[in-house]
C-alpha positions as CSV (number, residue, x, y, z in Angstrom):
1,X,-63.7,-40.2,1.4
2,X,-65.4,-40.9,4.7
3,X,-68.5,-38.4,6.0
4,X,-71.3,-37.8,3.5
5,X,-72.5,-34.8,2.3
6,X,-75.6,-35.2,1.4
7,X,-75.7,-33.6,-1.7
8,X,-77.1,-36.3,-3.1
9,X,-80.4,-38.1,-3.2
10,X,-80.7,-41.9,-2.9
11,X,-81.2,-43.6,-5.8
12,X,-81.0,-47.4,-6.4
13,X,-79.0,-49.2,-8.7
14,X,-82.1,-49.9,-10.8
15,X,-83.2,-46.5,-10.9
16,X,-80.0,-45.7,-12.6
17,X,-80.0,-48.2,-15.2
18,X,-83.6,-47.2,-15.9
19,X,-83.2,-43.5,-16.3
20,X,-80.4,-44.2,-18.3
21,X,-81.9,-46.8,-21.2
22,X,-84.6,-44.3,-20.9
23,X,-82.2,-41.6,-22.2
24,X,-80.2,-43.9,-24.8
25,X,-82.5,-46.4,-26.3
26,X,-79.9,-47.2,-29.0
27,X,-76.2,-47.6,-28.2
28,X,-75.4,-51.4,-28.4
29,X,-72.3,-50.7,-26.6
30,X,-74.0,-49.4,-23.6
31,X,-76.6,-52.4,-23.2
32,X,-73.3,-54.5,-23.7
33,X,-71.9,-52.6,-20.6
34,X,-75.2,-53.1,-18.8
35,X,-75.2,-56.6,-19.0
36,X,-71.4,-57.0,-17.9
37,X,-72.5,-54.3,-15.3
38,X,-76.0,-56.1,-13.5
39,X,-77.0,-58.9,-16.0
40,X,-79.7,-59.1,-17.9
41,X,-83.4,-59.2,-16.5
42,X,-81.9,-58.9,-13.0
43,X,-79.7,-57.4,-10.8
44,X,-76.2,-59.2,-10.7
45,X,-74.4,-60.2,-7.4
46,X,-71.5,-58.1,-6.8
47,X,-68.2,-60.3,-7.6
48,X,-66.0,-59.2,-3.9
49,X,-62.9,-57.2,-4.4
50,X,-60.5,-59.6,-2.8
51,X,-57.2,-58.8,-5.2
52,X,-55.9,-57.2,-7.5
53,X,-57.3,-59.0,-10.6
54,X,-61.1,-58.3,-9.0
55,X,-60.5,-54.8,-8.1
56,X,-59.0,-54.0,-11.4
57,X,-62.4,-55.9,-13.1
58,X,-64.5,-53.4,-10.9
59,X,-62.8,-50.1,-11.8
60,X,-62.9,-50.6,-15.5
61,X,-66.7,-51.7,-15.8
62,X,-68.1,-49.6,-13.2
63,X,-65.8,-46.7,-14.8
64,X,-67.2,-47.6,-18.1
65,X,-70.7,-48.0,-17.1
66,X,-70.7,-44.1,-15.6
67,X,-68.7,-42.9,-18.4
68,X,-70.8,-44.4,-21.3
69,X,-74.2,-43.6,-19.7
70,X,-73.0,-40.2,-18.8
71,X,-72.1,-39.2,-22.0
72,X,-74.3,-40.9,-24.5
73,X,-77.5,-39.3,-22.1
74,X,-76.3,-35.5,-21.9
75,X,-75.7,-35.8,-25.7
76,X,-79.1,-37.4,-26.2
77,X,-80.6,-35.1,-24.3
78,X,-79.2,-32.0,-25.9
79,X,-80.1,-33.5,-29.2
80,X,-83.5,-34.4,-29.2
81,X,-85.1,-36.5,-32.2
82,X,-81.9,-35.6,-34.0
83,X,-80.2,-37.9,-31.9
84,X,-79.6,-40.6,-34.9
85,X,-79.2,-38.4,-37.5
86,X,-75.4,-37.1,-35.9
87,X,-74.4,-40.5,-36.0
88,X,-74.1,-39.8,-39.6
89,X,-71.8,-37.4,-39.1
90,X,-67.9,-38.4,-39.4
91,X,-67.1,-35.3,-37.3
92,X,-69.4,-35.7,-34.8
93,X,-68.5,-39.8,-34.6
94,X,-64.9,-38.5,-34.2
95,X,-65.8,-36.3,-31.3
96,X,-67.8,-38.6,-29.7
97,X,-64.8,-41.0,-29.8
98,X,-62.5,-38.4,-28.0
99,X,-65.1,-37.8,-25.3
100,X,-65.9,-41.4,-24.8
101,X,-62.0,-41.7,-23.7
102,X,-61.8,-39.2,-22.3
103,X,-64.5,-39.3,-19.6
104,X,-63.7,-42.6,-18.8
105,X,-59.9,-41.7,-18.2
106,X,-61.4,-39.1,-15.4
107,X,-64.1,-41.8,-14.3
108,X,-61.3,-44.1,-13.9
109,X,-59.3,-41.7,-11.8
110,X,-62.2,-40.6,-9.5
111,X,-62.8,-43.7,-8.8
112,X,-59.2,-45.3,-8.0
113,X,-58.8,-42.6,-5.7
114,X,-61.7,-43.5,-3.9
115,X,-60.9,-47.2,-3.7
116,X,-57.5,-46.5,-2.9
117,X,-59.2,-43.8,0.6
118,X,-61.9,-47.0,1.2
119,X,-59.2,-49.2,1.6
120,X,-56.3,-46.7,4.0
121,X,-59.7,-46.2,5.8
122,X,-60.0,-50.0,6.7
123,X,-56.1,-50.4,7.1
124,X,-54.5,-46.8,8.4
125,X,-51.1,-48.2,8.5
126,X,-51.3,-49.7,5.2
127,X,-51.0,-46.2,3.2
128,X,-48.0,-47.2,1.3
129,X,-49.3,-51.0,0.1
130,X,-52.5,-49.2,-1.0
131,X,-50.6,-47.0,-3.2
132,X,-49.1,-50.1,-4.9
133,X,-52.3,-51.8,-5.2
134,X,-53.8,-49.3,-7.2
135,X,-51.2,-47.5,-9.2
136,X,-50.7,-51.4,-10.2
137,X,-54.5,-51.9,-10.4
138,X,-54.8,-48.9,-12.6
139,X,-51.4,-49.2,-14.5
140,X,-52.3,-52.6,-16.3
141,X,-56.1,-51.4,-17.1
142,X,-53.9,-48.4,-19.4
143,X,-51.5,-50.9,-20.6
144,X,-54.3,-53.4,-21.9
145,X,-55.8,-50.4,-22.7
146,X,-53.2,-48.9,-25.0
147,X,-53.6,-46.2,-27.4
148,X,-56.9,-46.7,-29.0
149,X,-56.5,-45.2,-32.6
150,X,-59.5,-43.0,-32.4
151,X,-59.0,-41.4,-29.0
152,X,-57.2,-38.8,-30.4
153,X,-54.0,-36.8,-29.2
154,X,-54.9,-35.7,-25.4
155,X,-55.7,-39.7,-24.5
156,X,-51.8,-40.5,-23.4
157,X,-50.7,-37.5,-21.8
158,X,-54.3,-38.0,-19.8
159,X,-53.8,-41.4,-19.1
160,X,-50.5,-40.2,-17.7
161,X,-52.0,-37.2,-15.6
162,X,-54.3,-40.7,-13.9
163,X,-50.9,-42.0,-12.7
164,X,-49.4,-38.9,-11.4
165,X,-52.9,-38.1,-9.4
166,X,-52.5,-41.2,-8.2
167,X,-48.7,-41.2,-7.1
168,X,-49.0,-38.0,-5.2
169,X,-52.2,-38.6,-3.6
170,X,-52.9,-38.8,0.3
171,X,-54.8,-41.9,0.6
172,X,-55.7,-40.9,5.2
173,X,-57.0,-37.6,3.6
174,X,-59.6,-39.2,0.9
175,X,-63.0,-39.3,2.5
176,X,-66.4,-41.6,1.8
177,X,-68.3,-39.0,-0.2
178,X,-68.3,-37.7,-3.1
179,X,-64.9,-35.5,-2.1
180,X,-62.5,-37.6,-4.6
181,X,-64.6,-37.4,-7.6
182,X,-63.2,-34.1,-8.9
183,X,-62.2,-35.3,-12.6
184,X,-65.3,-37.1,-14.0
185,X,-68.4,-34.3,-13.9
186,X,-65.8,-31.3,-15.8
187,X,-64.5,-33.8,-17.8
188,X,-68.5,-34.6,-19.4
189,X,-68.6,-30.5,-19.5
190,X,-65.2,-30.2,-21.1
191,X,-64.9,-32.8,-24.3
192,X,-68.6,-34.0,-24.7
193,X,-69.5,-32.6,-28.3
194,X,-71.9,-30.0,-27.7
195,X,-72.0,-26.0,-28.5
196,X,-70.2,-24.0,-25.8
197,X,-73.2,-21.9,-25.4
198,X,-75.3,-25.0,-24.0
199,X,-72.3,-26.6,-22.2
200,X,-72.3,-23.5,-20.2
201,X,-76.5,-23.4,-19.5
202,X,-76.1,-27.0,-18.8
203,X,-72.8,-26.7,-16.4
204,X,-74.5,-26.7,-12.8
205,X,-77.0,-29.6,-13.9
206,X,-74.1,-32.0,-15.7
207,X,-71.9,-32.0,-13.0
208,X,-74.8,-33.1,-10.5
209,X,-75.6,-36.0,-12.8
210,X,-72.4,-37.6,-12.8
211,X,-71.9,-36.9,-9.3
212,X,-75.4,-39.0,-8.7
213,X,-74.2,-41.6,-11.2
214,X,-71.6,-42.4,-8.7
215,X,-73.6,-43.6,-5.3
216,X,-74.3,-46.6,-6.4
217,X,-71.3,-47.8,-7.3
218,X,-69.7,-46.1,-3.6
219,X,-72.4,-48.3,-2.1
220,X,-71.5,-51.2,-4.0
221,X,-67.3,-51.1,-3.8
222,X,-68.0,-50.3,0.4
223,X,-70.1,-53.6,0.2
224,X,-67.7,-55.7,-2.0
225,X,-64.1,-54.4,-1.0
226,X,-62.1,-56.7,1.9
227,X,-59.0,-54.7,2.3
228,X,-57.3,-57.1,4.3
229,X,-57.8,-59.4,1.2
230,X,-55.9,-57.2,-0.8
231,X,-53.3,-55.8,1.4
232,X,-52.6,-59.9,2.0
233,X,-53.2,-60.7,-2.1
234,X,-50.8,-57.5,-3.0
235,X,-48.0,-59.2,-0.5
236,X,-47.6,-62.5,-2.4
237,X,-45.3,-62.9,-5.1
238,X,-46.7,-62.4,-8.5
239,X,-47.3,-65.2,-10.4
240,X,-46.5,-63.0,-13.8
241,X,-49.8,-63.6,-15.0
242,X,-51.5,-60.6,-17.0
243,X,-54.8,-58.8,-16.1
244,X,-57.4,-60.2,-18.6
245,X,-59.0,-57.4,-20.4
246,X,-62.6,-56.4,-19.5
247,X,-65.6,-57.6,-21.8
248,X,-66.8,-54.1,-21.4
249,X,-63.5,-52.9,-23.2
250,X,-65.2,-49.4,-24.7
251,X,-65.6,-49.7,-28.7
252,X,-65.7,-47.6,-31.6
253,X,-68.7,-45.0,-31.9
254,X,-70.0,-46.3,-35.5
255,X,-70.4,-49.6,-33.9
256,X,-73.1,-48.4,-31.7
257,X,-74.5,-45.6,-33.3
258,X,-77.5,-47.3,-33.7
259,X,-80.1,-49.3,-36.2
């Protein structure tokens, strides 16, 4: 995660949250994120990732936020004017519910890593207390989490596939680019609820987008993230107090299907 690639092109933080209420205009959901994400009216002032309690509060929402604008714009998109009308639809609702989890599993993943390589970056001989930090980090987001009833089958053998990617990964060879975010743009391809013909037109041009999505929030975690903080937070003895879940926490599809 270190040495960009420039693959990307800049785009502010307000950009993003304009292109995407552009592209979703309804979900409630989504403008609930939003305001978690930068406040209403006005761009928010990042809370500092100083332990584990504030890093865990930043993966979730900022996994949330890409996964949820991700999604609900490449469906939009693909749909057109019909866009309301398949909210009507229990089978499309059910599918959406599935890909919703899903892509936030992988968003939640990509972005772990990449905390976890920001952080052995700032403190090389720290690689094992990093590990700890975030598979803890990560481990009581699933367990607040749980098994939401309409994630379907694949959500707890790919919440486990987070943790294993996260146990066996080399946090010295995760660079600061867009290297560790393997998991999120194929994931949008794979289990967002469109016809295989169009997911393969759309392939090359989905996996960009959700690649972009993520700069900002790179730019924001390199800003906000004190590693020392952490490494010294992760080293005192736990106080057996739980991680509060997010506001954010992602809902059911027919409550935000729209008007």
């Amino acid at each position: 995660m270190r040495r960009l690639k420039r693959v990307e092109h800049p785009e502010s933080l307000s950009d993003t949250i304009a292109a995407a209420l552009g592209v979703l205009a309804r979900p409630r959901e989504l403008l609930a994120t939003l305001r978690d994400y930068v406040g209403v009216g006005r761009r928010r002032r990042a809370e500092p990732v100083v332990d584990i309690a504030s890093l865990q509060r930043f993966l979730d929402t900022r996994a949330s936020f890409v996964a949820q604008t991700s999604l609900y714009g490449y469906v939009r998109t693909r749909s057109g004017m019909r866009y309301p009308e398949l909210f009507d639809n229990d089978g499309f609702v059910a599918s959406m519910n599935i890909a919703k989890w899903q892509v936030w599993l992988a968003c939640l993943s990509d972005l772990s890593v990449y905390a976890g390589g920001l952080m052995a970056g700032a403190q090389p001989d720290a690689a094992s207390e990093v590990g700890r930090i975030v598979r803890t980090a990560v481990s009581q987001i699933l367990a607040v989490t749980g098994t939401p009833t309409d994630a379907g089958p694949a959500f707890a053998s790919s919440a486990e596939a987070v943790l294993e990617r996260l146990a066996s990964c080399d946090w010295h060879a995760v660079t600061d680019d867009a290297a560790a975010f393997t998991e999120s743009p194929p994931a949008l391809v794979r289990w967002a609820p469109i016809v295989d013909e169009m997911k393969a037109l759309d392939e090359p041009i989905v996996l960009n987008s959700v690649r972009f999505r993520w700069q900002e929030v790179r730019r924001e975690l390199r800003r906000s993230l004190d590693a020392r903080a952490l490494l010294a937070d992760e080293a005192k003895p736990s106080d057996g107090s739980a991680f509060a879940p997010s506001p954010v926490a992602i809902r059911s599809v027919p409550e935000q299907a729209g008007e």
